[in-house]
N, C-alpha and C positions, 0 to 999 in steps of 0.2 A: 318874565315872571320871577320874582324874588319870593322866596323862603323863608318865613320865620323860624329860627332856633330857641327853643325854650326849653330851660331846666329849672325842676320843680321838687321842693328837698320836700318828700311826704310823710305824713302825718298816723301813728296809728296801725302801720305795716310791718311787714317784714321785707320788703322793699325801702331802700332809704331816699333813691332818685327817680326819678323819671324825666326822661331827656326829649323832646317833642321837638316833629316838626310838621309843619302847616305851611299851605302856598297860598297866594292873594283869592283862591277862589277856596278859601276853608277847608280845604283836602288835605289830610292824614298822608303825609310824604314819608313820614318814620316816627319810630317807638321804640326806643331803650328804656329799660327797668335796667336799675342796678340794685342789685342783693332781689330776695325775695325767692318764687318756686322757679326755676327756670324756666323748663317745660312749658309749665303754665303761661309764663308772661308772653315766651316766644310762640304761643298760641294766640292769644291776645294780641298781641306786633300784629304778627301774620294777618288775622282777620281785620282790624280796624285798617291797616294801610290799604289807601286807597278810598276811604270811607267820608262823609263829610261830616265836620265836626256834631254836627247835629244829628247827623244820625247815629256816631258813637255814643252821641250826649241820651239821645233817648233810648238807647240800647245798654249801657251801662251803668248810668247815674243811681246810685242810692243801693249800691247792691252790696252787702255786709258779706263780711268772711265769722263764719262760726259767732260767737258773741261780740264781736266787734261793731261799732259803726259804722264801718269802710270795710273798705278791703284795695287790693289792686287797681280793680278795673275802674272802681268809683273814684281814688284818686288820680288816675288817667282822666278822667274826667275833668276834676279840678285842675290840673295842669293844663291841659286845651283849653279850658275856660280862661285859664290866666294868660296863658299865651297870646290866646285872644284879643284879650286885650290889652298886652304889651304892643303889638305891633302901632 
């Protein structure tokens, strides 16, 4: 079973990366944020690993930070989506 590695320069954040990895069966292997709340992202890591893409995607997708459009968890989102479909 081989790994997709994906990194994703994000949009809108206080986070600037997002480092993603997913296996042939859609599964959440790891999460790095670079920059951003810590705490927080390593919260977000924590819960999605192990998780399938699809169900981070309906768990997180569209969820704003304060007036923002985005926020974190919803460009985790957009990286898994692209990753996606790099492989």
């Amino acid at each position: 079973m081989a790994n997709t590695r994906f990194t994703y320069k994000t949009m809108g954040t206080c986070s600037q990366w997002i480092e993603v990895e997913i296996d042939d069966d859609d599964i959440v292997r790891d999460v790095a944020f670079v920059g951003g709340c810590n705490g927080n992202l390593q919260g977000i890591t924590s819960l999605v690993r192990g998780m399938s893409v699809d169900q981070v995607l309906s768990r997180l997708d569209g969820i704003r930070c304060g007036l923002k459009s985005t926020s974190c968890p919803d460009q985790l989102c957009r990286a898994l989506e692209e990753a996606r479909r790099a492989r």
